[in-house]
C-alpha positions as a Python dict, from the first residue, in 0.01 Angstrom:
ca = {
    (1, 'X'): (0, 0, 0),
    (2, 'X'): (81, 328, -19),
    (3, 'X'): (74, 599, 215),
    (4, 'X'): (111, 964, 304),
    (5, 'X'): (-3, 986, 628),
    (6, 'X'): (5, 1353, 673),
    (7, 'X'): (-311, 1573, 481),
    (8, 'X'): (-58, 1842, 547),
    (9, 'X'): (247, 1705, 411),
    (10, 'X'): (74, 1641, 101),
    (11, 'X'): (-26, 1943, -13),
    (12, 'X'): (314, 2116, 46),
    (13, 'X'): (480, 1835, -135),
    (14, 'X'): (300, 1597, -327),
    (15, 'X'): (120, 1908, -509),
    (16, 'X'): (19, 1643, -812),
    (17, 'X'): (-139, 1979, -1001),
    (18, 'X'): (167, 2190, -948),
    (19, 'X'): (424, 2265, -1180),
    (20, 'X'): (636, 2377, -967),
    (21, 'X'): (889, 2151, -901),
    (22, 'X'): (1211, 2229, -785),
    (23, 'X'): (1527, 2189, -1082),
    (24, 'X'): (1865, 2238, -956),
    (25, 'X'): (2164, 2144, -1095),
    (26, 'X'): (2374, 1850, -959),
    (27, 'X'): (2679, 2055, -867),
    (28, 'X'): (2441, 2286, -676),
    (29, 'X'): (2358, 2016, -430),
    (30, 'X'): (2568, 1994, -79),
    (31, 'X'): (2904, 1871, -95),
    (32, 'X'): (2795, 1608, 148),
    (33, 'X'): (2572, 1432, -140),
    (34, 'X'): (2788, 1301, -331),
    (35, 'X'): (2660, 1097, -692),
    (36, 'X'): (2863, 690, -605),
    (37, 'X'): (2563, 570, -948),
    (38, 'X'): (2682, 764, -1213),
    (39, 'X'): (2395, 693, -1509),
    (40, 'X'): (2179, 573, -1272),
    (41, 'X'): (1880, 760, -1195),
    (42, 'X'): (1881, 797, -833),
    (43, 'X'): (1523, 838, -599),
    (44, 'X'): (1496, 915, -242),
    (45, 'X'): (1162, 927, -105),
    (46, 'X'): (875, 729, 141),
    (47, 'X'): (880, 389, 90),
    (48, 'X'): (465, 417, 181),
    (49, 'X'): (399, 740, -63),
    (50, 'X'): (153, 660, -353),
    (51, 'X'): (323, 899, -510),
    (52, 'X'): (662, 784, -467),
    (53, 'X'): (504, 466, -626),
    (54, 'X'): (418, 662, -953),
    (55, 'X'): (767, 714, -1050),
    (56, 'X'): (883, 423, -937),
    (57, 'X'): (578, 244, -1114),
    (58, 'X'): (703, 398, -1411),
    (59, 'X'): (1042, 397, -1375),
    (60, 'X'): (1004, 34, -1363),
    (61, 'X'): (824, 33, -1677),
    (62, 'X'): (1107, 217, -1864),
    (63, 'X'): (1325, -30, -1758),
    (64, 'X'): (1550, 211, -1632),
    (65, 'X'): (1816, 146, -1376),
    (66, 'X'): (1753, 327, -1052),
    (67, 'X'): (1917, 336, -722),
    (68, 'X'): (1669, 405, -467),
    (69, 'X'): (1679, 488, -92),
    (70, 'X'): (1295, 462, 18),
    (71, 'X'): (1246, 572, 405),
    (72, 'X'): (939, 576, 619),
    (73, 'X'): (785, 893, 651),
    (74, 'X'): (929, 953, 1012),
    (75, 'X'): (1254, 900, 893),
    (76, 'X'): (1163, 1221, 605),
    (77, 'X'): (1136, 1426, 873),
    (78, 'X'): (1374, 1354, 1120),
    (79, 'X'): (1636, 1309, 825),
    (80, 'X'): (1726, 959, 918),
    (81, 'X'): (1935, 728, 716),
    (82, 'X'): (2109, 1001, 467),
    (83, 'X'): (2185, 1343, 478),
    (84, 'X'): (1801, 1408, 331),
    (85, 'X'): (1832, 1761, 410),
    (86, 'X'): (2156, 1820, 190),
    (87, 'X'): (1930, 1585, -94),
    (88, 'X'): (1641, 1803, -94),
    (89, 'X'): (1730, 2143, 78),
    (90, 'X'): (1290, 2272, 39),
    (91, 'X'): (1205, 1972, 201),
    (92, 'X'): (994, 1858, -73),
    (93, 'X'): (1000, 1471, -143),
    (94, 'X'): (1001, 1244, -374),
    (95, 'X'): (1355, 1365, -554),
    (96, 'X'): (1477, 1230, -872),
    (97, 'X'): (1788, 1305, -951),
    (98, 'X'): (1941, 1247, -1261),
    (99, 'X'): (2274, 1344, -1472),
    (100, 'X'): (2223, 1728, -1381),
    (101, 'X'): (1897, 1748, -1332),
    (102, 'X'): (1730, 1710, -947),
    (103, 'X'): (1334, 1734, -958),
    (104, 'X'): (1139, 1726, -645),
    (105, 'X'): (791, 1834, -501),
    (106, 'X'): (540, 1772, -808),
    (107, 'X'): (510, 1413, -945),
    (108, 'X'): (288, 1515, -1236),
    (109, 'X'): (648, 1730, -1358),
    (110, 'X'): (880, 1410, -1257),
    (111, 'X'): (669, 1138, -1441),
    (112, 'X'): (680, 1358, -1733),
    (113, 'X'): (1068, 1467, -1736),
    (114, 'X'): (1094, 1005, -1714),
    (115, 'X'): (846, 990, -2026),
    (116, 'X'): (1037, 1259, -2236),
    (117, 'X'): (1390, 1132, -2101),
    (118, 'X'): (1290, 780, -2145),
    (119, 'X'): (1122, 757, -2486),
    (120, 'X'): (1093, 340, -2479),
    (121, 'X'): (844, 161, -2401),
    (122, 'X'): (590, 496, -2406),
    (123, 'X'): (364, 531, -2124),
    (124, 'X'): (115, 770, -2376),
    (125, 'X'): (108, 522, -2690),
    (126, 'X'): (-29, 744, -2996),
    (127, 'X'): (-309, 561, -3074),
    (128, 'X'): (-435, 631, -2723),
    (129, 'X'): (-309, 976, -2625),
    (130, 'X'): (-672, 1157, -2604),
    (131, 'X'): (-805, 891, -2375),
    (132, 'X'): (-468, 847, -2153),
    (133, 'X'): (-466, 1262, -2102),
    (134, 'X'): (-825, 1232, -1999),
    (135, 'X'): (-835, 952, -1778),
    (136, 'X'): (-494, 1075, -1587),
    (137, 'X'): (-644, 1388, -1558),
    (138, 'X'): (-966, 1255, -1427),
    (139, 'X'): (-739, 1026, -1177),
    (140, 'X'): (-501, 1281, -1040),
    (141, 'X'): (-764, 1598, -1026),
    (142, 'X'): (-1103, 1381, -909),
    (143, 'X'): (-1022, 994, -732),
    (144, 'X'): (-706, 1099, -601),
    (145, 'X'): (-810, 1395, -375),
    (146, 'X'): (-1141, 1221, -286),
    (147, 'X'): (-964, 984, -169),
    (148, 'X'): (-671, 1202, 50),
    (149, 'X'): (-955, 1360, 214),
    (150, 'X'): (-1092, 1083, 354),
    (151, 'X'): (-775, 943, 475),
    (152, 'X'): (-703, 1295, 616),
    (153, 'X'): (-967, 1502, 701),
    (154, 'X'): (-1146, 1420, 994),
    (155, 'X'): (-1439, 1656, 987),
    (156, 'X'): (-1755, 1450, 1049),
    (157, 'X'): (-1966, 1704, 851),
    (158, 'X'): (-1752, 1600, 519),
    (159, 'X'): (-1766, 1228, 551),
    (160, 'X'): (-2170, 1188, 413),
    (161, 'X'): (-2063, 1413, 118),
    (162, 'X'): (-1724, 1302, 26),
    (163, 'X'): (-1859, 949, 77),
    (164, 'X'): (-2101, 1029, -204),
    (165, 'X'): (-1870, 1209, -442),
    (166, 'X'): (-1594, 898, -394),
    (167, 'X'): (-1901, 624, -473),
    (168, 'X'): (-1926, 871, -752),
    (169, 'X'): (-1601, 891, -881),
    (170, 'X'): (-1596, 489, -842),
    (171, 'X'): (-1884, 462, -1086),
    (172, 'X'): (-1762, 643, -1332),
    (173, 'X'): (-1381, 437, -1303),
    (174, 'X'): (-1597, 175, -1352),
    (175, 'X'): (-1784, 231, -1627),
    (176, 'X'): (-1452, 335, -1730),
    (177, 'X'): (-1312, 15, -1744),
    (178, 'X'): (-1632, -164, -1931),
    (179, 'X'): (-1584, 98, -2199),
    (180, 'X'): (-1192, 55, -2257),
    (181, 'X'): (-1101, -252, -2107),
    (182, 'X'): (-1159, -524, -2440),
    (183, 'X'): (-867, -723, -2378),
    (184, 'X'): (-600, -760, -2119),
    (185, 'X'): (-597, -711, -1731),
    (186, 'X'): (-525, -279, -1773),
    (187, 'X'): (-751, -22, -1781),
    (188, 'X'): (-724, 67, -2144),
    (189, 'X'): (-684, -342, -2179),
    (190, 'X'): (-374, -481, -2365),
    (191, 'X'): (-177, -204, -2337),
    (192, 'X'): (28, -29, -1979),
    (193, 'X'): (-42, 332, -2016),
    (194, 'X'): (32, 637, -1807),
    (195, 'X'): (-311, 545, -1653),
    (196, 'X'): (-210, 244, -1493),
    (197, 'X'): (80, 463, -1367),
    (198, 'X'): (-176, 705, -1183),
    (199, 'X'): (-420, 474, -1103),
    (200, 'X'): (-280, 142, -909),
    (201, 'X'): (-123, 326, -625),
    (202, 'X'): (-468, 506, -495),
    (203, 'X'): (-670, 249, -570),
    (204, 'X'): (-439, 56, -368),
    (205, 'X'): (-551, 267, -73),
    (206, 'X'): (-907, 232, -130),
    (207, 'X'): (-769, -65, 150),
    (208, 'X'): (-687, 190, 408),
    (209, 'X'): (-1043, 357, 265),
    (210, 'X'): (-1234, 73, 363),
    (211, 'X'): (-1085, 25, 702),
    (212, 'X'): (-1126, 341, 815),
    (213, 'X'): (-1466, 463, 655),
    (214, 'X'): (-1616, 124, 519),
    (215, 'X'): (-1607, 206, 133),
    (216, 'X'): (-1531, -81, -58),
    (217, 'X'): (-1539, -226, -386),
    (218, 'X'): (-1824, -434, -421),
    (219, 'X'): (-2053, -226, -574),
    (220, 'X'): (-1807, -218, -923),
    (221, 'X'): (-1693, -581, -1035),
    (222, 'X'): (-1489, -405, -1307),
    (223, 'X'): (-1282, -217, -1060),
    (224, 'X'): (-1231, -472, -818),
    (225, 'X'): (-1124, -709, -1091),
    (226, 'X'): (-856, -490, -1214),
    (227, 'X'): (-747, -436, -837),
    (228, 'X'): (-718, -824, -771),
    (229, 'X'): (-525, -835, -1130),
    (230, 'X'): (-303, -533, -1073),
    (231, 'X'): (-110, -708, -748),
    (232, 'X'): (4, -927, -1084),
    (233, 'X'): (168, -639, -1249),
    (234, 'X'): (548, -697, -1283),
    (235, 'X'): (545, -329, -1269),
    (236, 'X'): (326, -304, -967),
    (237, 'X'): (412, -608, -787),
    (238, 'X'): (813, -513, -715),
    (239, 'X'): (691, -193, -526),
    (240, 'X'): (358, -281, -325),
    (241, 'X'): (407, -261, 37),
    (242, 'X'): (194, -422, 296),
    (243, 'X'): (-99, -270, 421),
    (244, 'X'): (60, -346, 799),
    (245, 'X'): (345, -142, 718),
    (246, 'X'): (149, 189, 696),
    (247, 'X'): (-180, 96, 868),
    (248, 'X'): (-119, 161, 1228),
    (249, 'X'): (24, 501, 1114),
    (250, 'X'): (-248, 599, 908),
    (251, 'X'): (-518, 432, 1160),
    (252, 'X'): (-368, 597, 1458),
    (253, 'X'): (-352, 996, 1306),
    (254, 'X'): (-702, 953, 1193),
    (255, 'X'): (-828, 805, 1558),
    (256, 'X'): (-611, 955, 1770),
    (257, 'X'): (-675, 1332, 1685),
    (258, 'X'): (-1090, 1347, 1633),
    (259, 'X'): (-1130, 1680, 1495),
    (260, 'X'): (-1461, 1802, 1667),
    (261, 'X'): (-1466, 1551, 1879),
    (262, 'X'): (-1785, 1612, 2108),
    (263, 'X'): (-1969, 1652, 1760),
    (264, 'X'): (-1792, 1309, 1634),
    (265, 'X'): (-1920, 1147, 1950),
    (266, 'X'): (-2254, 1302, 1907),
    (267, 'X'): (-2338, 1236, 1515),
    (268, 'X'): (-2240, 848, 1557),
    (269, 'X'): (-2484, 805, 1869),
    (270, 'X'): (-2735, 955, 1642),
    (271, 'X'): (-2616, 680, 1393),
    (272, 'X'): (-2653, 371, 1664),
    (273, 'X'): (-2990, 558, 1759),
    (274, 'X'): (-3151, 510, 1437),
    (275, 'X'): (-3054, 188, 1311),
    (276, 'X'): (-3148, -6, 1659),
    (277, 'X'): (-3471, 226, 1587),
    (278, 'X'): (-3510, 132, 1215),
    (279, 'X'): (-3437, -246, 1313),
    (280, 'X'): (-3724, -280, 1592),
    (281, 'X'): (-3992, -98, 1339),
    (282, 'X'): (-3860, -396, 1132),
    (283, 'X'): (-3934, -657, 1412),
    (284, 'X'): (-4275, -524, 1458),
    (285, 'X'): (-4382, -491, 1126),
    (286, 'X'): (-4255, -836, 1063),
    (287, 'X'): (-4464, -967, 1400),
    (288, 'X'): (-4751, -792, 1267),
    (289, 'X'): (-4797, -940, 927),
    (290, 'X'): (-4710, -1281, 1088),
    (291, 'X'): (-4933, -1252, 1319),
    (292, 'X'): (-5238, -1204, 1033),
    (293, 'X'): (-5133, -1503, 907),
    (294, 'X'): (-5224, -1885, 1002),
    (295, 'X'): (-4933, -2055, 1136),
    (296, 'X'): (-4841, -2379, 1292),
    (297, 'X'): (-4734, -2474, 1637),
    (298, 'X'): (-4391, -2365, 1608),
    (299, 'X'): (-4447, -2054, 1418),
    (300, 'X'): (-4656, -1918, 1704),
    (301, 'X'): (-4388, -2031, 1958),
    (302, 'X'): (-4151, -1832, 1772),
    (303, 'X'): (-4386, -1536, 1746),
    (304, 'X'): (-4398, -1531, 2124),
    (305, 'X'): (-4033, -1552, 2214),
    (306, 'X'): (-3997, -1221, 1986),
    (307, 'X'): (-4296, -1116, 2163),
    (308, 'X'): (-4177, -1121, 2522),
    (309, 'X'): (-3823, -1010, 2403),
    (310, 'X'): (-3988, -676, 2294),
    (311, 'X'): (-3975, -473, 2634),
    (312, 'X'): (-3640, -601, 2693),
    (313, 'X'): (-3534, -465, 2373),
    (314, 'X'): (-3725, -91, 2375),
    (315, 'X'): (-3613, -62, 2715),
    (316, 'X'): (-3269, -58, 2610),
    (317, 'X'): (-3334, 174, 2294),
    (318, 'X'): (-3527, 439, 2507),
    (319, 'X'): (-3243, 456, 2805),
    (320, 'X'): (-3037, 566, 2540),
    (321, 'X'): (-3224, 775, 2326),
    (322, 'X'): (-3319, 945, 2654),
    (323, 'X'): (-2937, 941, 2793),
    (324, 'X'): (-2861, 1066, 2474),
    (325, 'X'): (-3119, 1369, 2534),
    (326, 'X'): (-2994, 1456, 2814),
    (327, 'X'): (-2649, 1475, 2720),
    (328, 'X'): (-2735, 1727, 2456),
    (329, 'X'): (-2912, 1936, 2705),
    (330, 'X'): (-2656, 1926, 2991),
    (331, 'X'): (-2361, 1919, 2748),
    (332, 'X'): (-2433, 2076, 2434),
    (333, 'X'): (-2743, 2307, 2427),
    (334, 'X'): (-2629, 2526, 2688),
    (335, 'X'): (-2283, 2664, 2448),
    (336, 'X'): (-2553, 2669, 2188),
    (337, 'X'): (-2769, 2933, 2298),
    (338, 'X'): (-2452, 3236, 2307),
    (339, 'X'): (-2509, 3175, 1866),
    (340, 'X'): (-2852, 3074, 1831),
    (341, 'X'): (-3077, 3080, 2143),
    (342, 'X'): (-3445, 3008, 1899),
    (343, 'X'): (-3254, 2720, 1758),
    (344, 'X'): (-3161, 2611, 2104),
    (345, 'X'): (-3520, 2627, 2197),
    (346, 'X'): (-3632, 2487, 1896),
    (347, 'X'): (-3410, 2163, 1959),
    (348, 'X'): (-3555, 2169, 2319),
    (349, 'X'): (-3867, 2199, 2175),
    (350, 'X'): (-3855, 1856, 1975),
    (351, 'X'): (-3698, 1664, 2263),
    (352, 'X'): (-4021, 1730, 2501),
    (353, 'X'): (-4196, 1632, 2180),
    (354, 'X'): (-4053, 1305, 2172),
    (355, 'X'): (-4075, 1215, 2505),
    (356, 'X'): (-4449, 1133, 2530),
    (357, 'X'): (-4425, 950, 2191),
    (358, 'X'): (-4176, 705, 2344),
    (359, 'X'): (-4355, 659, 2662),
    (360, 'X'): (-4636, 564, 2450),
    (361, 'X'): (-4440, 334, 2247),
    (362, 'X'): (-4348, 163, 2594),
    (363, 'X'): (-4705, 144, 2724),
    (364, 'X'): (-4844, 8, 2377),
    (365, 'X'): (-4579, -250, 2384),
    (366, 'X'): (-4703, -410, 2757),
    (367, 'X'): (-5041, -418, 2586),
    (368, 'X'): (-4914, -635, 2274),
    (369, 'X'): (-4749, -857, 2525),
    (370, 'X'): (-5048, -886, 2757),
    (371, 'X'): (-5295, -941, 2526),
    (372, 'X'): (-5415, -1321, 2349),
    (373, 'X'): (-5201, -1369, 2063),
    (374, 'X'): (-5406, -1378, 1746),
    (375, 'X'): (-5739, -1197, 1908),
    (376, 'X'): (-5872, -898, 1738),
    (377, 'X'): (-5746, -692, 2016),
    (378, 'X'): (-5347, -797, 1984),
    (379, 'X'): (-5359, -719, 1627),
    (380, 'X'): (-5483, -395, 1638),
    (381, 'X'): (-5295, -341, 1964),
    (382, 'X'): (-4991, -456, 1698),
    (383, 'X'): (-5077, -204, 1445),
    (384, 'X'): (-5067, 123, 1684),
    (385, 'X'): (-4792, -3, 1812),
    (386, 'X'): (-4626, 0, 1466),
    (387, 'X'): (-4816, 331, 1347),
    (388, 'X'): (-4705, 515, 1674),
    (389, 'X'): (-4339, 377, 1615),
    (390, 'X'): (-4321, 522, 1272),
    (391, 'X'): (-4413, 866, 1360),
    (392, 'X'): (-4092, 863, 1633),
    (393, 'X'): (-3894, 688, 1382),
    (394, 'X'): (-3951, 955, 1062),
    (395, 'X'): (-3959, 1272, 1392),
    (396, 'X'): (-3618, 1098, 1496),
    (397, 'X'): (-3430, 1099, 1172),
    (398, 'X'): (-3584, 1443, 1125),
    (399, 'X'): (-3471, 1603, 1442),
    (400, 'X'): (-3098, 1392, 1374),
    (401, 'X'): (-3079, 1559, 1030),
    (402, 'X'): (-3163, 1905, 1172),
    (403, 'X'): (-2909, 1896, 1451),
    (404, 'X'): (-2621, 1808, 1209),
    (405, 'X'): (-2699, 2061, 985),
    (406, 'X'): (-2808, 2339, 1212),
    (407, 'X'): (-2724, 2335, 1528),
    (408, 'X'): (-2386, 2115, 1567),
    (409, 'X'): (-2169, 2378, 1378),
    (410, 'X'): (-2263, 2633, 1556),
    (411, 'X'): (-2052, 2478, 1820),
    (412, 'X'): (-1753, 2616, 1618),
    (413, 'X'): (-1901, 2984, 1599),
    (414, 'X'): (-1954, 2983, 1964),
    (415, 'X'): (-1566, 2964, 2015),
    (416, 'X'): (-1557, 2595, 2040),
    (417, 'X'): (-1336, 2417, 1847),
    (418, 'X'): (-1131, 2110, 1872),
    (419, 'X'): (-949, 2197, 2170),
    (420, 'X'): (-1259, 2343, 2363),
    (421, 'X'): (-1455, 2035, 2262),
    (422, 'X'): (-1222, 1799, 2419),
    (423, 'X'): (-1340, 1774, 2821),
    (424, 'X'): (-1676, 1792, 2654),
    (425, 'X'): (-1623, 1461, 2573),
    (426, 'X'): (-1575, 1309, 2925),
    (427, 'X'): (-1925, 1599, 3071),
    (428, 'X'): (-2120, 1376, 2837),
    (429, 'X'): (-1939, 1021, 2903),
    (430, 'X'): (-2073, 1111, 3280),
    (431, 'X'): (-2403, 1215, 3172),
    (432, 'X'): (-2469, 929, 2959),
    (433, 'X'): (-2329, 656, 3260),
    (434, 'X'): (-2562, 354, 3181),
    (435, 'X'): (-2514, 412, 2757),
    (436, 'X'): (-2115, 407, 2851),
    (437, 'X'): (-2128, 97, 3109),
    (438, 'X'): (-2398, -181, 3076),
    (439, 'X'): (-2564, -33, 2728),
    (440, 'X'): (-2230, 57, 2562),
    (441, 'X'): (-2210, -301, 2353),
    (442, 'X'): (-2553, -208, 2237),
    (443, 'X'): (-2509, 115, 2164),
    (444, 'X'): (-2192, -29, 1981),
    (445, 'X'): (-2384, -277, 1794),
    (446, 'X'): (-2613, -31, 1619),
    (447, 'X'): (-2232, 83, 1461),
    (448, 'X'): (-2044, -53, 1148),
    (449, 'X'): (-1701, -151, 1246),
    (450, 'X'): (-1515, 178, 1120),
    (451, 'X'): (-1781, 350, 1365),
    (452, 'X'): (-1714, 144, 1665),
    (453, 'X'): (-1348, 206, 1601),
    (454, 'X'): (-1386, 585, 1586),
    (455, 'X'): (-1623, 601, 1930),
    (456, 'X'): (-1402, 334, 2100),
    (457, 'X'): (-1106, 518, 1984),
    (458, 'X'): (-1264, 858, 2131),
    (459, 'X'): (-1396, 717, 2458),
    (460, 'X'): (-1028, 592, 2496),
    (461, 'X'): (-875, 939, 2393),
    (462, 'X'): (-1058, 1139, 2629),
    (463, 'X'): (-970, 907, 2894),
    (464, 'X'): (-646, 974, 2800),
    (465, 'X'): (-663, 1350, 2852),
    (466, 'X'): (-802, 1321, 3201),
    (467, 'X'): (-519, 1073, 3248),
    (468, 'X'): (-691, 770, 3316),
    (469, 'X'): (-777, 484, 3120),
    (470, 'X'): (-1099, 289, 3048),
    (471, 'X'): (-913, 31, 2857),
    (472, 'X'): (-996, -195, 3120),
    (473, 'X'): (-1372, -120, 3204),
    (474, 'X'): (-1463, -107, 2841),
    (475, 'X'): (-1267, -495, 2835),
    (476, 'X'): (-1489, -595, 3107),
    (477, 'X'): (-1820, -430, 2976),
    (478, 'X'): (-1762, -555, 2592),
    (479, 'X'): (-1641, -902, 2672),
    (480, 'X'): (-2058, -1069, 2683),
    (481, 'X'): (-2185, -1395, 2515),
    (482, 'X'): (-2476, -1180, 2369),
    (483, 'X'): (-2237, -898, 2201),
    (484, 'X'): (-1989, -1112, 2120),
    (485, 'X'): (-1975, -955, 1756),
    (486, 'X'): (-1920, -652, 1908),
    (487, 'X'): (-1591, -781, 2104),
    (488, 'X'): (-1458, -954, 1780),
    (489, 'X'): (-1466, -590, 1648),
    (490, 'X'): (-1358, -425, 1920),
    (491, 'X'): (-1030, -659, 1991),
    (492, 'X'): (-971, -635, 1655),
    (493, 'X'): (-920, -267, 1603),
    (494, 'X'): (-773, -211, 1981),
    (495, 'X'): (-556, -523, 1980),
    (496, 'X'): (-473, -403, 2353),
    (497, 'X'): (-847, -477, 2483),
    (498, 'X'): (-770, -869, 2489),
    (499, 'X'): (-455, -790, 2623),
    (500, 'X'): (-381, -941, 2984),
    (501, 'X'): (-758, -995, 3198),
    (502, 'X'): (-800, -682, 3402),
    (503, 'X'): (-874, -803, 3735),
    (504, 'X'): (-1190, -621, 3930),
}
């Protein structure tokens, strides 16, 4: 895989749509760096980089000799290993450095100088030239930032949108594909181009995408195809790197630094909230048009094991809807009201709302339970039950949506930002005891297992802050026979929860 793991670092030097790349002569360099390869294109850079894996993608494909010295990215900055400084005095890596030329910063300017220096085999064949300028073009100024940003940028109000635009810019990669792709494993088919060049190293890290934001490839066969056949590419193959090498880097910036982190927190309880709310309307619809039904022995047995489960299993959705609630009115509401005290009121406003709604939801649901199954009463008893559960369903995704659009990032204009947010975190860890104790594998379980990572991972770093851990108690609290999805997950992203048994 590649990797660079700093948003930062790769706009100051991987600018792909920069021409500015830096063109010194050799004799300009320090005296320290001194040229032991003469002929031999020389390339100092991160061994992780996707863009270091361009040139050396097609450096590879030029056949031309190279002699590389490929670092991790801590060792770029600390100037490890070499003199890097003396190699690339702006700081700007990759570097390519070649008779008496030295090109850094801009990859789009160094794969070009190796296509003009190295006419044979061309990356841009003739025949092809319109379509390889477009697609490149496409790649480097459409997939590739889509897919920096979500490595990089945090910002829970970005990751809905640039989740659409990357499903997006998948589409049309794969349509792509079907359109060019006649014969051979490439994207234009037979033939390696420039494409292939821009392409294999990004979509490489639609790995890292998936792990981290659950966007995968299944939705386009083409694409996925040509990523299982690219790890086949004799000019791919000699410089993939391991997804281990760079994950815990890449995993650990994006989960140890939450950007907004009370608002993080917040939006993915609203997530848990609605699917454990979308799956019980499911249960009881399902209970309801079984129960119009004739069934045998069996059926009906099943019928009323769901049956009596259904308190159980709204009693645990409402303590944390209401938990939830309160947090947002002890926590959150209260900053709120220095930007936008009708909004504040108006959220307020929807919350008392709700509340009757769900106590009726609870009181309709002992009626279901008492009543005769199959009786006239039970089924209508069924079907308010269901109707009344809609209406909080649709007024719960409604007053969700509003928050996050409304009222969250206001939290920002009222002076707090990242830093400001961050003992927030632990106010509404307090607040919400029972949803971060007993209910936290169900609250957890209503999460996909990028989400559980990111609340895990900021339960953990607010811990942190206060000095304390709750490693341990989340162990013990997560480690059930009824969640034991859940804990798979959980060990699997923090490794240390199945560490040695916490005693206590």
């Amino acid at each position: 895989m590649g990797g660079c793991l700093q948003k930062a670092k790769h706009e100051k030097n991987h600018g792909e749509n920069t021409r500015a790349s830096t063109v010194v002569p050799s004799w300009a360099s320090s005296p320290t760096y001194i040229d032991e390869d003469a002929g031999k294109v020389k390339l100092i850079g991160d061994v992780t980089c996707p863009y270091t894996q361009r040139i050396r993608i097609a450096l590879l494909y030029k056949g031309v000799p190279v002699k590389a010295t490929l670092v991790m990215p801590e060792d770029l900055k600390t100037c490890k290993g070499e003199d890097l400084a003396s190699i690339s005095p702006d700081g700007q890596f990759p570097v390519l450095h070649y008779g008496d030329h030295k090109l850094s910063g801009s990859t789009d300017a160094i794969v070009e100088y190796i296509e003009e220096s190295f006419k044979d085999p061309t990356l841009v064949p003739n025949s092809l030239k319109k379509v390889v300028r477009y697609w490149v073009a496409y790649i480097r100024d459409s997939f590739t930032p889509l897919v920096e940003e979500l490595l990089h940028d945090g910002d829970p109000f970005l990751q809905v949108a640039l989740e659409s635009r990357l499903n997006d810019a998948l589409e049309h990669l794969d349509s792509g594909i079907k359109v060019q792709q006649q014969h051979g494993n490439y994207f234009l088919g037979s033939e390696f181009t420039l494409v292939d060049v821009y392409l294999i190293p990004f979509l490489a890290r639609m790995d890292f995408v998936t792990y981290i934001r659950g966007i995968g490839l299944t939705s386009y066969p083409r694409l996925l195809a040509y990523k299982s056949a690219m790890c086949t590419f004799k000019y791919y193959k000699p410089v993939q790197v391991g997804m281990d090498l760079c994950k815990d880097s890449v995993v650990k910036s994006f989960i140890e630094k939450p950007p907004q982190p009370i608002i993080h927190f917040t939006i993915l309880q609203h997530r848990s909230i609605v699917r454990h709310l979308e799956n019980f309307v499911q249960l009881v619809k399902g209970l309801e048009s079984t129960n119009k039904q004739s069934m045998d022995t069996k059926k009906r047995t099943v019928l009323w094991v769901q049956l009596k489960e259904l308190p159980k299993a709204f009693g645990r959705l409402l303590q944390l809807m209401q938990e939830h609630a309160q947090m947002e009115e002890r926590v959150i509401f209260p900053l709120l009201e220095t930007a936008d005290p009708e909004l504040t009121a108006s959220a307020l406003k929807d919350h008392a709302r709700d509340l009757p709604v769900m106590n009726g939801v609870r009181e309709d649901i002992k009626g279901v339970v008492a009543l005769r199954q199959g009786s006239a009463d039970h089924i209508e008893a069924l079907s308010s039950l269901l109707t009344r559960l809609e209406s909080l369903q649709v007024h719960t995704v409604e007053h969700f949506q509003e928050e996050e659009k409304e009222q969250l990032p206001l939290l920002q204009l009222a002076g707090y930002g990242t830093k400001k947010q961050e003992p927030l975190v632990g106010q509404a860890m307090s607040v919400m005891e029972a949803s971060h104790a007993s209910l936290l594998p169900y609250l957890l379980e209503g999460l996909r297992p990028h989400e559980v990572q990111q609340y895990l991972g900021i339960m953990i770093w607010s811990s942190d802050k206060e000095k304390i851990s709750v490693v341990p108690k989340i162990a013990r609290v997560l480690e059930t026979d009824e969640f034991q999805d859940v804990w798979k997950v959980a060990v699997e992203r923090f490794p240390t929860l199945a560490g040695p048994r916490f005693g206590g």
